[in-house]
C-alpha positions in Angstrom: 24.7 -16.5 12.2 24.8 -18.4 9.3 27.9 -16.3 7.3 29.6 -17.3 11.1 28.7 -21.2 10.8 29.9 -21.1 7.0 33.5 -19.2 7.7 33.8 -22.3 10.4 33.3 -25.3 7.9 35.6 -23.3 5.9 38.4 -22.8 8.4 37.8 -26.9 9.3 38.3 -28.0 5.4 40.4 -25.7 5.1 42.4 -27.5 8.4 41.4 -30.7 7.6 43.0 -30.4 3.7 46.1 -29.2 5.1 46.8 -32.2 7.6 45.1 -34.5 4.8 48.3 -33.3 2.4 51.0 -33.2 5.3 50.4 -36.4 6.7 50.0 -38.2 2.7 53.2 -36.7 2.2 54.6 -38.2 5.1 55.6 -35.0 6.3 57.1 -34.5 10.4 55.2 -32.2 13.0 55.9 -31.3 16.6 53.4 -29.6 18.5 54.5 -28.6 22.5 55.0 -26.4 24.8 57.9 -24.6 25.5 59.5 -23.5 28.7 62.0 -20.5 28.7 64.2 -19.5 31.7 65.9 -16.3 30.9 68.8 -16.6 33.3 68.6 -14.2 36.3 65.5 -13.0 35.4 62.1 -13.9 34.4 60.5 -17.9 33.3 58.3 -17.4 30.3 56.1 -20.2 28.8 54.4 -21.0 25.7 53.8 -23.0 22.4 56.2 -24.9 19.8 55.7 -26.0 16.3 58.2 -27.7 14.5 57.8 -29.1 11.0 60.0 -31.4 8.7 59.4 -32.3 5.2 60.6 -35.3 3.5 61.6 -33.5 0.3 64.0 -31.2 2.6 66.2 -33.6 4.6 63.4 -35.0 6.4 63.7 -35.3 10.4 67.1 -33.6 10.3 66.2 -30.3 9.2 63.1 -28.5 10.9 61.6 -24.8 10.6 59.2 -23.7 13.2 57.8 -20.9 15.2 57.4 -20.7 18.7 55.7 -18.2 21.1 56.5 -17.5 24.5 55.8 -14.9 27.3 56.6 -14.2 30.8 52.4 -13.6 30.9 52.4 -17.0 31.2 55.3 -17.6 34.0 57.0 -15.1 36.0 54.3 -11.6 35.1 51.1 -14.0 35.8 49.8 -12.6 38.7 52.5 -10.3 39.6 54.4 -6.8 39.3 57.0 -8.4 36.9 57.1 -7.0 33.2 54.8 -8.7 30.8 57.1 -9.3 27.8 56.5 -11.2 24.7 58.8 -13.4 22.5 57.9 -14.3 18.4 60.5 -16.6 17.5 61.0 -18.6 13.8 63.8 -21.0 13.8 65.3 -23.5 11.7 67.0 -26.5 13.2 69.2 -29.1 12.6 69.0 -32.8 14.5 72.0 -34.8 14.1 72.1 -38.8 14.9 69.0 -39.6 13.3 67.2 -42.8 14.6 68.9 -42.1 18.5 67.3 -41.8 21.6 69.5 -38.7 22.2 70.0 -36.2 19.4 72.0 -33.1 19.7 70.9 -30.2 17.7 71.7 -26.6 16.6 69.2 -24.5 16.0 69.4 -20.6 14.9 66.5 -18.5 15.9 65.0 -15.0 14.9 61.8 -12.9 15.8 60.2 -9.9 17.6 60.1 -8.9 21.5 58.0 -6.5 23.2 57.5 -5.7 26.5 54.9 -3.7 28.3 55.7 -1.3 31.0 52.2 -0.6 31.5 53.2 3.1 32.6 52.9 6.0 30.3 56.0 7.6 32.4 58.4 4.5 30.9 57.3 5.1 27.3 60.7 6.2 26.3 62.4 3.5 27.2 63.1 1.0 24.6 60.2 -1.8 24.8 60.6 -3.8 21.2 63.7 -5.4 19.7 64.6 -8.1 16.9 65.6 -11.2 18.4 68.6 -13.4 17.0 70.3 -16.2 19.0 72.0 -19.2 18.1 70.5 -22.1 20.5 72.0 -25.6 21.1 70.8 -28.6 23.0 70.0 -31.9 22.9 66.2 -34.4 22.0 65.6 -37.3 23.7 63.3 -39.1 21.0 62.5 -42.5 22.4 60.7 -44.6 19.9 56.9 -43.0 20.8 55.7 -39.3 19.2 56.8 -37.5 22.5 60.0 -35.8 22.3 61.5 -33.6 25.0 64.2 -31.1 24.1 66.6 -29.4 26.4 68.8 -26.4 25.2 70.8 -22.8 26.2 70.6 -20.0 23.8 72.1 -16.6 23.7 70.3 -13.7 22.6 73.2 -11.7 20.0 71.1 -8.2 20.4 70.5 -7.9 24.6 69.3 -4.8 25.7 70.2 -2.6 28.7 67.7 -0.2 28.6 68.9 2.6 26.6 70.1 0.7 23.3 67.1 -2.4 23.9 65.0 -3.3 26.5 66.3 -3.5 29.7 64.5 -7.1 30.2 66.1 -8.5 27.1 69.0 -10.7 28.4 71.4 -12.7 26.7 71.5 -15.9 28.4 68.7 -18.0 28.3 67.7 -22.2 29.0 64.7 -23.5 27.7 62.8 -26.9 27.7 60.1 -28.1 25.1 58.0 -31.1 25.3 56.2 -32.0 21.7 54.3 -34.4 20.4 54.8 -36.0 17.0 51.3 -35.3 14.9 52.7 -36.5 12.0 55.8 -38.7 11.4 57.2 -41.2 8.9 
């Protein structure tokens, strides 16, 4: 019991340095959730970081990582296909200091989804994920920001050469909230 309370005050300094040193150094952080709409298929949710740094073009250029899964929209409670999305993206925001920002944003990362079925296991069920992705940010002048934005996944699937859930087309909303900002 005690080696378990220990490893938590570590993890919480540990935390608590970290947003110590992002927020001295002045540094941008989104937190949200995202909402994915692949188009003529399935609506998969989840969670959105994105992270500026003043030393790197600061609220123009983000990195982030985002995770979302049809677990969490069309597959919960159903007979659709649980799939799962791993995304890391870097962005770019033009018009700084607008309500409405347009930005590009070019994203990477892992899919997977589960058939659940031994008898589909030789279907394809895991691919890399690249797809350009642009939209717009309404950023009034509070830490909410709301993004809107299409993207097209470059490597689709069909089910013999990539999943056959994997489309190309997708829209996709996320709704963040500043943690840190200048």
């Amino acid at each position: 019991m005690q080696k378990f309370t220990q490893s938590r005050l570590l993890i919480f300094f540990f935390l608590s340095g970290l947003l110590f040193h992002l927020n001295a150094q002045q540094s941008m952080l989104d937190v949200g959730v995202r909402l994915q709409k692949t188009v003529n298929l399935y609506v998969e949710n989840g969670f959105s970081v994105q992270y500026s740094h003043p030393h790197f073009l600061s609220d123009k250029l983000y990195v982030g990582a985002s995770f979302v899964t049809s677990r969490l929209g069309t597959a919960y409670h159903s007979n659709a296909i649980p799939q799962d999305n791993y995304i890391v993206s870097a962005s770019w925001l033009f018009r700084k200091n607008h309500l409405l920002r347009p930005f590009a944003r070019l994203n990477s990362g892992y899919f997977s989804a589960d058939y659940g079925d031994p008898i589909f296991d030789d279907l394809s069920q895991k691919s890399l994920l690249l797809s350009p992705e642009f939209g717009v940010t309404i950023q009034p002048h509070i830490p909410l920001k709301m993004s809107f934005s299409f993207g097209y996944n470059l490597i689709a699937g069909d089910g013999l050469s990539g999943p056959g859930t994997l489309f190309p087309l997708y829209l996709q909303t996320t709704i963040s909230w500043n943690v840190f900002k200048n």
